[in-house]
BADO-700320 format. One record per residue: residue in three letters; chain; y, x, z of N, C-alpha, C in turn. Coordinates in pm, 1 decimal. Each point is the difference from the previous one (the first is absolute). Layout:
<pts>
PT|code|unit|nY|nX|nZ|caY|caX|caZ|cY|cX|cZ
PT|ALA|A|Y|X|Z|Y|X|Z|Y|X|Z
...
</pts>
This chain:
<pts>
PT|code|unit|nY|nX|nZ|caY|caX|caZ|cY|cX|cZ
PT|UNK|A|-4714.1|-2484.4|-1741.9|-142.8|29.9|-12.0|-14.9|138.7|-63.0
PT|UNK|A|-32.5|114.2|66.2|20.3|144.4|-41.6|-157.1|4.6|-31.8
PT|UNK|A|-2.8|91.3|-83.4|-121.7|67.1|-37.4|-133.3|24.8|65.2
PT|UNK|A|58.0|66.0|130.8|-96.1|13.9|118.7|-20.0|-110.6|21.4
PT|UNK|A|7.2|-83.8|-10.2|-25.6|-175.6|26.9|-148.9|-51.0|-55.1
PT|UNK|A|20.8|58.6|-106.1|-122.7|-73.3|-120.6|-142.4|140.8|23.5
PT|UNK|A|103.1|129.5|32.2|-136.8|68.6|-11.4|-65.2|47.2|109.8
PT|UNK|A|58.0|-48.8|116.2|-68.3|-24.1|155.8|-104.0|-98.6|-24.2
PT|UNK|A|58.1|-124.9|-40.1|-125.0|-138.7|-41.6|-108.4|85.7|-88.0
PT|UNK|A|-3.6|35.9|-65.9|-106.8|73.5|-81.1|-51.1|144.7|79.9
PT|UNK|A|7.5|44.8|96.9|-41.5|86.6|28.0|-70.5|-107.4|101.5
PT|UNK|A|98.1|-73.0|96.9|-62.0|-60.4|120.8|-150.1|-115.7|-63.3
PT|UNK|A|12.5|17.0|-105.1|-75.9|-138.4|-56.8|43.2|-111.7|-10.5
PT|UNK|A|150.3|-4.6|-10.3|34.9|-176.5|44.9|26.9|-24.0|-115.4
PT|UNK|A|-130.6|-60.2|-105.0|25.6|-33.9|-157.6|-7.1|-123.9|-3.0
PT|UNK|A|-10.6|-97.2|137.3|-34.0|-116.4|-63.0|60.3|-100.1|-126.2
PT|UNK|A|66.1|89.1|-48.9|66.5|-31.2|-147.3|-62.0|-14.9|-107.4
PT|UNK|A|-63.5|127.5|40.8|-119.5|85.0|-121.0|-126.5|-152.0|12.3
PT|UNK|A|-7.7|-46.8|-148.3|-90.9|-83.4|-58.6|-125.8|67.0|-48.4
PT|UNK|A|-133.6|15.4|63.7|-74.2|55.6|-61.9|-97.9|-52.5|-163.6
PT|UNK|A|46.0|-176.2|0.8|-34.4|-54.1|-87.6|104.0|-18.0|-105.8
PT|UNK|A|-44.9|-51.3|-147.6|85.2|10.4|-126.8|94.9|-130.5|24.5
PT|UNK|A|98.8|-4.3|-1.1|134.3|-92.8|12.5|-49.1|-124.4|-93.9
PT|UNK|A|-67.3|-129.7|100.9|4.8|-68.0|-86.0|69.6|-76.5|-151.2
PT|UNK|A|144.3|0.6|45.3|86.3|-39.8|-101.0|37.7|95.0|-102.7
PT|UNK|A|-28.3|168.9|22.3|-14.7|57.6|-83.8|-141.4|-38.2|-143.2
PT|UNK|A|-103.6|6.6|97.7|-86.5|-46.0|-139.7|20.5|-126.7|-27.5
PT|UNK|A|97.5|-109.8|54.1|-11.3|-100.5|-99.2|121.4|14.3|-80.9
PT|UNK|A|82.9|27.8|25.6|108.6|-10.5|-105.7|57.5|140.5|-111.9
PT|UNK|A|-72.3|78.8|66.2|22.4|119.5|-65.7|-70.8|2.2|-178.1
PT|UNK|A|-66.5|-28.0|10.4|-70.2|14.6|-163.4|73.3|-105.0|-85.8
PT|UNK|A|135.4|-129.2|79.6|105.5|-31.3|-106.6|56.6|64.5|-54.0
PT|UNK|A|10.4|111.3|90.6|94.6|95.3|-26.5|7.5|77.3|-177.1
PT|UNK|A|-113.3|32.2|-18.2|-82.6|-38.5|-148.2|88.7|216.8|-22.7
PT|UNK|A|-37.0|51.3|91.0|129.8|142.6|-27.4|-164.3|100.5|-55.1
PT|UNK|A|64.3|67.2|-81.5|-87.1|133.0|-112.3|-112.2|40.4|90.8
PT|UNK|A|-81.0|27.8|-42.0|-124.1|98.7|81.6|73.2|132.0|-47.7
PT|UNK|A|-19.7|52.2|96.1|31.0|134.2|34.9|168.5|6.4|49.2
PT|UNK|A|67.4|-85.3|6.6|134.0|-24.0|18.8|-30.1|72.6|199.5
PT|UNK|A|164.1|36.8|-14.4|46.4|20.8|147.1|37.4|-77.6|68.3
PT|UNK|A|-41.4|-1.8|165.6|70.4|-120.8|112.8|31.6|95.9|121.0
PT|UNK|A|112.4|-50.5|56.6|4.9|65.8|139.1|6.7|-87.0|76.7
PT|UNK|A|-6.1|75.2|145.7|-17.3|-45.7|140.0|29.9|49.2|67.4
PT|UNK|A|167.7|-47.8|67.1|34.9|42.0|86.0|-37.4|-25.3|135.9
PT|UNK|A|49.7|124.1|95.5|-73.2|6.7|150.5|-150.0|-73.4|-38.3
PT|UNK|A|-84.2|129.6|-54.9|-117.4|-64.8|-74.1|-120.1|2.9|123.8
PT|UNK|A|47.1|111.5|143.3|-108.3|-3.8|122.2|-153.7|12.2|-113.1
PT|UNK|A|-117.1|-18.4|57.4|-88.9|7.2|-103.6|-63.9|-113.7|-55.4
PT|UNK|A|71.4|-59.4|5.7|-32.4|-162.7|-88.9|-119.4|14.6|-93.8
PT|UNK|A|-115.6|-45.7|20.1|-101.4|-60.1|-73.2|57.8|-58.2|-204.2
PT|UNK|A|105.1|-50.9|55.3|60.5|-82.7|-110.9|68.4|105.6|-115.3
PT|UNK|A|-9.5|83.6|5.5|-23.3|147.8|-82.7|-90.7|35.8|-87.7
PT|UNK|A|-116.1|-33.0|130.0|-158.6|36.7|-107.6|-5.8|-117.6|-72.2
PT|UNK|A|41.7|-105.3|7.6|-54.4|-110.5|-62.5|68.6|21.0|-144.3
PT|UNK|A|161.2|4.0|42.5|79.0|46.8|-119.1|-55.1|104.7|-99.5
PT|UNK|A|-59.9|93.4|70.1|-64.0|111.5|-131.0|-135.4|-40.5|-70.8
PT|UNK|A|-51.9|-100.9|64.0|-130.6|-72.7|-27.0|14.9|-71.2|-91.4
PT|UNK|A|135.3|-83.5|-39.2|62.9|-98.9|-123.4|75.0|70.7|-24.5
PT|UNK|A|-24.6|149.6|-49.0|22.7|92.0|-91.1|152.7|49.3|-25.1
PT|UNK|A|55.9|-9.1|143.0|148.9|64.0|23.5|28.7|114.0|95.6
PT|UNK|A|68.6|90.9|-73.9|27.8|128.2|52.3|70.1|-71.9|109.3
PT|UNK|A|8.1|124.0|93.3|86.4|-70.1|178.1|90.7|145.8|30.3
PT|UNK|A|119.4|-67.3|-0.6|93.1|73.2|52.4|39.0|-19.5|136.8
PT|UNK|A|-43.1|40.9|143.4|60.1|-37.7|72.4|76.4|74.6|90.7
PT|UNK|A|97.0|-42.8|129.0|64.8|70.5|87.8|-8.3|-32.8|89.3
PT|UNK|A|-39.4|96.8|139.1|-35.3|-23.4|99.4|62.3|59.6|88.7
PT|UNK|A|19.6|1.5|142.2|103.7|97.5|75.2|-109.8|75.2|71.4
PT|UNK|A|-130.4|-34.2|39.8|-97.1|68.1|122.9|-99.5|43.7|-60.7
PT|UNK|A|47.2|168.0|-12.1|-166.0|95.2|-18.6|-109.1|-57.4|-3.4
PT|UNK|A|13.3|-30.8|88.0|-188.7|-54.9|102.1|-57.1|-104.2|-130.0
PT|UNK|A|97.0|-122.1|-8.8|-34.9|-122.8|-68.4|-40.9|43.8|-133.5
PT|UNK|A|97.5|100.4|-65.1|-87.0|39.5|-147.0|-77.6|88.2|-16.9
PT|UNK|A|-54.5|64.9|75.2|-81.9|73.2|66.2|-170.8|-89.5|2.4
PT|UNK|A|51.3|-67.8|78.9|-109.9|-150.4|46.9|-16.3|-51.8|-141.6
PT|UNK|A|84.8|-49.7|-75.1|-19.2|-32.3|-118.9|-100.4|-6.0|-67.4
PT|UNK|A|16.8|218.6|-38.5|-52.8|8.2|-89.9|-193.5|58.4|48.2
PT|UNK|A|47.7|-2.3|111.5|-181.5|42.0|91.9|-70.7|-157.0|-47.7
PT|UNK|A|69.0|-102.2|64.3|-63.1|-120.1|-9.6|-34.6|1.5|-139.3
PT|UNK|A|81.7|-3.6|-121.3|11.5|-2.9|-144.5|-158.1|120.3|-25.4
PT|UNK|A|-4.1|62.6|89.6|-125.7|119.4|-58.5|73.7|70.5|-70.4
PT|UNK|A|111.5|71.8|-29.1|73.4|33.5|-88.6|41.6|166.4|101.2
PT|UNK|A|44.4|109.9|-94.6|62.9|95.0|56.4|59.6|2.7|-138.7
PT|UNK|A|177.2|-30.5|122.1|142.0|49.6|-92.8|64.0|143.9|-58.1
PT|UNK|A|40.3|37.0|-70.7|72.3|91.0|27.2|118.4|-29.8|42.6
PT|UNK|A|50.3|64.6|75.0|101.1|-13.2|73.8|137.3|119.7|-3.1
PT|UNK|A|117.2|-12.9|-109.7|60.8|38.6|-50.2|180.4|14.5|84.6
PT|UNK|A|60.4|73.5|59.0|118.4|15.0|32.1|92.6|-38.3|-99.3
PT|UNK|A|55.3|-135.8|45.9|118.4|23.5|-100.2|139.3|-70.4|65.7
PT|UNK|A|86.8|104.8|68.5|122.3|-60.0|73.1|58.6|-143.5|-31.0
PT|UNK|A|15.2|-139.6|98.6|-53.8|9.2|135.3|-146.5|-41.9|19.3
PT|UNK|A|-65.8|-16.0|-93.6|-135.6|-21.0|5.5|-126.4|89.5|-2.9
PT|UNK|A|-110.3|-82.5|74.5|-126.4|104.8|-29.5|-76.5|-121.7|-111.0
PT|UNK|A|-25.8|21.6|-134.3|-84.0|-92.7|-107.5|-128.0|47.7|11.6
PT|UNK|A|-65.6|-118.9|51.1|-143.2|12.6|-24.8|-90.8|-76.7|-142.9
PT|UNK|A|-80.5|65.4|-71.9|-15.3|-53.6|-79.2|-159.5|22.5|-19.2
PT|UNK|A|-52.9|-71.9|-36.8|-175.6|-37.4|-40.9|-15.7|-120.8|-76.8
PT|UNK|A|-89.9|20.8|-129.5|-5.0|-120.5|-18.6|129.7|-99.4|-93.0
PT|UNK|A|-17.2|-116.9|24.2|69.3|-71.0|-51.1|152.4|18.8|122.7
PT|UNK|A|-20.0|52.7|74.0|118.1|-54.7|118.5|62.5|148.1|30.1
PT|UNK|A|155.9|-10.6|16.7|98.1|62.2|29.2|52.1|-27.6|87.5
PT|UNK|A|38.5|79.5|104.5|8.0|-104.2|153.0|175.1|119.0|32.9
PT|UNK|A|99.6|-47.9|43.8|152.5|104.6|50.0|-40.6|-44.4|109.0
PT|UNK|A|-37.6|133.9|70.6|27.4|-36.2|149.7|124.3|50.5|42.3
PT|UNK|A|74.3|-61.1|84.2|156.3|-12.9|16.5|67.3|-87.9|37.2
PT|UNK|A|154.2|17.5|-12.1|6.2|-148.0|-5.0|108.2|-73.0|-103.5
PT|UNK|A|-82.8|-120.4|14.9|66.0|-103.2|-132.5|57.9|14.9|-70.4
PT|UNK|A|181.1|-8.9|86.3|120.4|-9.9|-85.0|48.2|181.7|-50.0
PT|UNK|A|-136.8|66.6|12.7|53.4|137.0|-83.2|-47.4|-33.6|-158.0
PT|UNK|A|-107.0|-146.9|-9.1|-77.8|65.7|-136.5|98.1|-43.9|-68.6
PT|UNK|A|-49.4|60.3|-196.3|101.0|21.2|-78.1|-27.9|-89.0|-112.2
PT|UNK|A|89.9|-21.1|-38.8|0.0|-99.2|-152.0|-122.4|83.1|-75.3
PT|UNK|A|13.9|95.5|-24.7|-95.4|112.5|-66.9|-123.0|8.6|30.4
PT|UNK|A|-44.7|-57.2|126.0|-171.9|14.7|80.3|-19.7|-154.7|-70.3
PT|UNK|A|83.3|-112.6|-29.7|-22.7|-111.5|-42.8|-4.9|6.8|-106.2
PT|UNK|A|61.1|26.4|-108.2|10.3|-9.7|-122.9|-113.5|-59.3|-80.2
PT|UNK|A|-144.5|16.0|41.7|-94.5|-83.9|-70.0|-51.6|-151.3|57.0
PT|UNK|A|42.8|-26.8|72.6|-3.3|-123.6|126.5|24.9|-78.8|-91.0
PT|UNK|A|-101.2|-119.7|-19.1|22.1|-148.5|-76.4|22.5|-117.4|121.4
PT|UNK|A|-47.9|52.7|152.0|-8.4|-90.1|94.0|-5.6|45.1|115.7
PT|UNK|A|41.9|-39.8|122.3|9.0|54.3|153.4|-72.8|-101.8|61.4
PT|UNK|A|-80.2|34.7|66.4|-89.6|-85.1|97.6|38.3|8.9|131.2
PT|UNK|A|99.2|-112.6|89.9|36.6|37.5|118.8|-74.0|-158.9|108.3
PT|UNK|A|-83.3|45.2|55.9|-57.2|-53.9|81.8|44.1|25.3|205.3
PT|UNK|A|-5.5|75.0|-23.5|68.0|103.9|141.9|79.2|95.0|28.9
PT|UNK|A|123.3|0.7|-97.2|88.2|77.3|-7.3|115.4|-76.3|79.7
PT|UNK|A|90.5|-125.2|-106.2|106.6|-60.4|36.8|2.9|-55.1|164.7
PT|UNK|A|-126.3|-43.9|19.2|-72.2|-66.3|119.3|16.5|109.8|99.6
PT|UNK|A|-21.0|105.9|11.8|41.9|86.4|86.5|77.7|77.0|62.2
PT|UNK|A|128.6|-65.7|-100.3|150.2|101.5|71.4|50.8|-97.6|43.4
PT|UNK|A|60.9|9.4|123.9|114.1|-76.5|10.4|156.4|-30.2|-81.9
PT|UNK|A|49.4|-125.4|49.2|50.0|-79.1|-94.2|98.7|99.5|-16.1
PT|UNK|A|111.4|104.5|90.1|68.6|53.8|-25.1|-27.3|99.5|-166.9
PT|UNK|A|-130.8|42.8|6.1|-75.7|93.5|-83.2|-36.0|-46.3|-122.1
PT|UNK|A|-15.4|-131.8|-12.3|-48.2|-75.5|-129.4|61.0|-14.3|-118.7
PT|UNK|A|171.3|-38.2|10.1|103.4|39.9|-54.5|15.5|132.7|-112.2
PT|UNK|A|-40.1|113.3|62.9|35.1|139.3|-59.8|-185.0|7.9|-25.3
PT|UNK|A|-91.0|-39.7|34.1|-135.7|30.7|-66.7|-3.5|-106.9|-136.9
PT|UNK|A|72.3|-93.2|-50.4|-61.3|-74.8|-77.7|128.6|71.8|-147.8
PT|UNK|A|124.5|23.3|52.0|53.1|109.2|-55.7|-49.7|41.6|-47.4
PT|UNK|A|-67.0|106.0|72.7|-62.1|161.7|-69.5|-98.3|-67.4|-73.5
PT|UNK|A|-89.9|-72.4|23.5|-86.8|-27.9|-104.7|32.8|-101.1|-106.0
PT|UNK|A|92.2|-44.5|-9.7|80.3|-48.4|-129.0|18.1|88.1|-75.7
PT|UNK|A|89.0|84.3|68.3|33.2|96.5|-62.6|-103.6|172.0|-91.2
PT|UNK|A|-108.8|-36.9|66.2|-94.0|114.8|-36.4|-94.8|-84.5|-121.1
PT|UNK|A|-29.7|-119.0|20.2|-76.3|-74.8|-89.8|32.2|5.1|-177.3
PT|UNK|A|-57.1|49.3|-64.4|11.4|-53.5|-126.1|79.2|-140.8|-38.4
PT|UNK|A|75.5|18.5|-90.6|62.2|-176.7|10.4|-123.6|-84.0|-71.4
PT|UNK|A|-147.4|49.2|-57.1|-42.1|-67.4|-58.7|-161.1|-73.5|147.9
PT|UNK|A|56.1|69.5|102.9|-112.1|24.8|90.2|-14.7|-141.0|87.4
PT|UNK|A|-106.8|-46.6|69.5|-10.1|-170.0|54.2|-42.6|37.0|140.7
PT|UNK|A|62.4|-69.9|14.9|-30.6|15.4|201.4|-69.9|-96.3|12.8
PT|UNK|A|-142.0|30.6|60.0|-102.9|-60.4|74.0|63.9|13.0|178.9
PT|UNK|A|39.9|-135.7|32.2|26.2|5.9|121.8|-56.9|-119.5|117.1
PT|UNK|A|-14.0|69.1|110.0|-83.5|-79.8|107.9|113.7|22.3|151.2
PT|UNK|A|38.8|-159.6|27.6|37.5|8.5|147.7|-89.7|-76.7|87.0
PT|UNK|A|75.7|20.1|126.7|-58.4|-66.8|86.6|108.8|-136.3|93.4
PT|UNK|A|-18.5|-97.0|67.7|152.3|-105.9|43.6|-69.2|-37.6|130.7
PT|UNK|A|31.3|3.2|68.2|-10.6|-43.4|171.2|75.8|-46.5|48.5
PT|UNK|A|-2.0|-89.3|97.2|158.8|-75.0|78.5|66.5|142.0|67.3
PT|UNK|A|152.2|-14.6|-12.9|97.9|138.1|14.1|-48.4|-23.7|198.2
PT|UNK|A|21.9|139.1|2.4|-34.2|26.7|124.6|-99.8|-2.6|103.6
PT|UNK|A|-113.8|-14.4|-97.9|-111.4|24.7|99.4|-71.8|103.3|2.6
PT|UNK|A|34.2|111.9|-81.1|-38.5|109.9|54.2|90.9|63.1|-80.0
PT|UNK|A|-22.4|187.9|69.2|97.8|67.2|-58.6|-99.7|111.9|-115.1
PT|UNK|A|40.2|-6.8|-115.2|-83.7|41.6|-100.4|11.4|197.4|35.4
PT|UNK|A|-99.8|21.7|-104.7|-55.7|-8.5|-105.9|-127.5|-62.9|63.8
PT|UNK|A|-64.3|-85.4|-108.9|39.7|-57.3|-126.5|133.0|-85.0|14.5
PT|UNK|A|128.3|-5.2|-90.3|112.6|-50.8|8.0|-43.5|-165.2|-95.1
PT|UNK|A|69.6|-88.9|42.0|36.7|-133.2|-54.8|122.4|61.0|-143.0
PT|UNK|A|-35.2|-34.7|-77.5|65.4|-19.5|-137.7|-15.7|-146.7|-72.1
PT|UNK|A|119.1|-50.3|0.0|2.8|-133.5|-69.9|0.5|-7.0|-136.8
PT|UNK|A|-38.3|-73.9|-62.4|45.3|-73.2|-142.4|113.8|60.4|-39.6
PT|UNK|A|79.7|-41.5|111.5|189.5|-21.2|-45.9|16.3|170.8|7.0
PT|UNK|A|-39.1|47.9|101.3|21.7|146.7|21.4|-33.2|93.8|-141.6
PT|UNK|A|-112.9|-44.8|-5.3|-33.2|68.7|-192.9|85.2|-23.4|-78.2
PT|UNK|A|46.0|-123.3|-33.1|35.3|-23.5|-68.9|171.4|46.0|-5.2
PT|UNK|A|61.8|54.8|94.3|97.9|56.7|84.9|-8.3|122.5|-50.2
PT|UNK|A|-113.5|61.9|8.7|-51.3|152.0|13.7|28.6|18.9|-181.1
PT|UNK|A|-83.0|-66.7|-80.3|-43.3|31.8|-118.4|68.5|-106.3|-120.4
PT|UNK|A|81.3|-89.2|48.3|57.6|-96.2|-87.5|60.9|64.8|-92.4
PT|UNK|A|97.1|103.2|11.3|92.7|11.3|-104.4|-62.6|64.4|-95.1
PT|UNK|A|-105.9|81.0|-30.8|-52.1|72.1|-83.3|-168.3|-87.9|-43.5
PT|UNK|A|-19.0|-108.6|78.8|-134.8|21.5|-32.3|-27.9|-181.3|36.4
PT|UNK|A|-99.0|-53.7|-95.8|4.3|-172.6|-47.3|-158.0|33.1|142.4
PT|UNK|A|12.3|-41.8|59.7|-110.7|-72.5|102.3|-80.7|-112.3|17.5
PT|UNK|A|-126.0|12.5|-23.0|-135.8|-108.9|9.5|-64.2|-15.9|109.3
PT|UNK|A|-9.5|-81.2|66.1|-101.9|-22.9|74.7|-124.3|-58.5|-35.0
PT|UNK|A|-95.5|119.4|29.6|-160.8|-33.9|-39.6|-50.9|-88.2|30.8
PT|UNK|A|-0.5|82.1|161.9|-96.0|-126.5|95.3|63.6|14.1|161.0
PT|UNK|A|-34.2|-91.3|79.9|23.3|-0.1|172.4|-81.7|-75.6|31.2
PT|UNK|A|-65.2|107.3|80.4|-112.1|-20.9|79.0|21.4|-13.8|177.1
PT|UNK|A|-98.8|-77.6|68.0|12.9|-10.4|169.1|-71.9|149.7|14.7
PT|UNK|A|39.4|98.8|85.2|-121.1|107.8|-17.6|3.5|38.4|184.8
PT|UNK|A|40.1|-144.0|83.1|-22.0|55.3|120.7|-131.3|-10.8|15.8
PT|UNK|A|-121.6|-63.1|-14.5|-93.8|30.7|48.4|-88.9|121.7|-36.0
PT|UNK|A|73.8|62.4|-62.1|-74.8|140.1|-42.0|84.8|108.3|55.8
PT|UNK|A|73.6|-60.7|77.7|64.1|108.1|68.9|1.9|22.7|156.3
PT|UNK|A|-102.9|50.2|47.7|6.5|-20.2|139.5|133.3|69.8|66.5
PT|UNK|A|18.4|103.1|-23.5|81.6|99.1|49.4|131.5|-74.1|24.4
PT|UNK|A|17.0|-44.6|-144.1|149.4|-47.7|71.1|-7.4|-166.1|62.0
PT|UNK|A|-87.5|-30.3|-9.0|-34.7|-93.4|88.6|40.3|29.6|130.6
PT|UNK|A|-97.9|70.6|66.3|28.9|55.5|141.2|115.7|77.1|42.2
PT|UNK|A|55.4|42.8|-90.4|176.5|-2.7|-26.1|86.8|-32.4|50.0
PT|UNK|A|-0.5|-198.5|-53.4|59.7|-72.0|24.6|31.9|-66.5|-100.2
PT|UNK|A|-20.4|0.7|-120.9|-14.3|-32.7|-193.8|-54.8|-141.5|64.2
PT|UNK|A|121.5|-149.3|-1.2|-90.3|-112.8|-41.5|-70.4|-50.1|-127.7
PT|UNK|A|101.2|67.2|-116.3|-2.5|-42.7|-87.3|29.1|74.0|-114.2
PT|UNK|A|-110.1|41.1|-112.2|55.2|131.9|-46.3|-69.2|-65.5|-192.7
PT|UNK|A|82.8|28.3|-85.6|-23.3|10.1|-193.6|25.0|138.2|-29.0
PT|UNK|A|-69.1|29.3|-95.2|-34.1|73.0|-77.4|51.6|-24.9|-174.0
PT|UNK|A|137.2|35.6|-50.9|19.9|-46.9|-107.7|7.1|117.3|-92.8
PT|UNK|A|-63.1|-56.6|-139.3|-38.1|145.6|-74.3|113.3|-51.2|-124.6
PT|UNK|A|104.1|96.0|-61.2|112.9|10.0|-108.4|-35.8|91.6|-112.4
PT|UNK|A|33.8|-37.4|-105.7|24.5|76.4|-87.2|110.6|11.9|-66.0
PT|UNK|A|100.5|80.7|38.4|165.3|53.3|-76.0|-66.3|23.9|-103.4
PT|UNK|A|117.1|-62.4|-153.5|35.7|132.3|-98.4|109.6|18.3|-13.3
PT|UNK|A|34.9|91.7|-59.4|119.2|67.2|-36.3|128.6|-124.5|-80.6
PT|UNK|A|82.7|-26.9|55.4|90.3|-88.9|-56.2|74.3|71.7|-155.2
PT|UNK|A|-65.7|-109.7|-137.0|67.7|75.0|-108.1|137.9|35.9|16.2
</pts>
């Protein structure tokens, strides 16, 4: 899955990824989370997720990384916001506001762009690479995270083989695969969320959950 991949879909318009409403399971379980006002969160492959503004609304700076111009671009128009927009090899940082956006990609950002991160909000990140790719993305963000930092995480589970993602099927077991050795795993909630999903309905999706995790850091 090369680069030109993700930023053809965003030029062509093919976002049906892109949620224009606030992530339900974000506002319910997020305020357990009980993390500082004014504290930092990121979001990887952040596209222009709504679930940003909400984050700066319950009073958290937003660090995010994105690979497509266009999307943080879109962002910050939608946001009413004009960034400055700063060169800094391999990234262009846009910044306004409560929100810091790397446009680029991912596995360049640095322990150092994280360093104030109490929490990562991944709703549509893991879900979108393939399985070969998931491996070395959950890596890098182990590895960039603060050890004191909590992963807010959201998959998606469909019967194997009925369609070919993105959005990708991520299991239980697969997380727990992905993130076991470093990190104690909760399951929030699992939800049925095919009837709110037409798209992949017509797909071929008989049967599709929505399960929301919260990792911490294994003492």
């Amino acid at each position: 899955m090369e680069h030109s991949f993700w930023k053809e879909r965003w030029q062509r318009g093919e976002i049906g990824f892109h949620q224009p409403h606030i992530h339900a399971q974000l506002q319910k379980f997020w305020p357990d989370l009980r993390l500082p006002k004014g504290s930092a969160v990121f979001v990887p492959l952040a596209g222009k997720s709504r679930d940003m503004a909400w984050l700066a609304e319950h009073g958290h700076k937003v660090i995010g990384a994105e690979l497509s111009g266009l999307a943080v671009r879109d962002f910050f128009k939608e946001s009413d916001l004009t960034p400055i927009v700063t060169p800094s090899a391999p990234f262009q940082i846009f910044e306004a506001g409560p929100f810091k956006i790397y446009q680029g990609d991912f596995f360049a950002i640095s322990q150092e762009a994280l360093r104030d991160v109490v929490a990562c909000y991944d709703r549509a990140a893991l879900i979108a690479l393939p399985p070969d790719m998931r491996p070395r993305y959950a890596e890098k963000l182990t590895a960039v995270l603060p050890p004191e930092a909590v992963l807010f995480l959201v998959t998606i589970e469909y019967p194997e083989g009925e369609i070919t993602g993105p959005p990708f099927c991520v299991t239980r077991s697969e997380v727990r695969s992905l993130y076991g050795q470093y990190f104690d795993m909760e399951i929030l909630e699992a939800r049925d969320r095919l009837h709110a999903n037409d798209n992949l309905k017509k797909r071929g999706v008989t049967k599709l959950e929505e399960i929301a995790f919260v990792l911490r850091r294994k003492a």
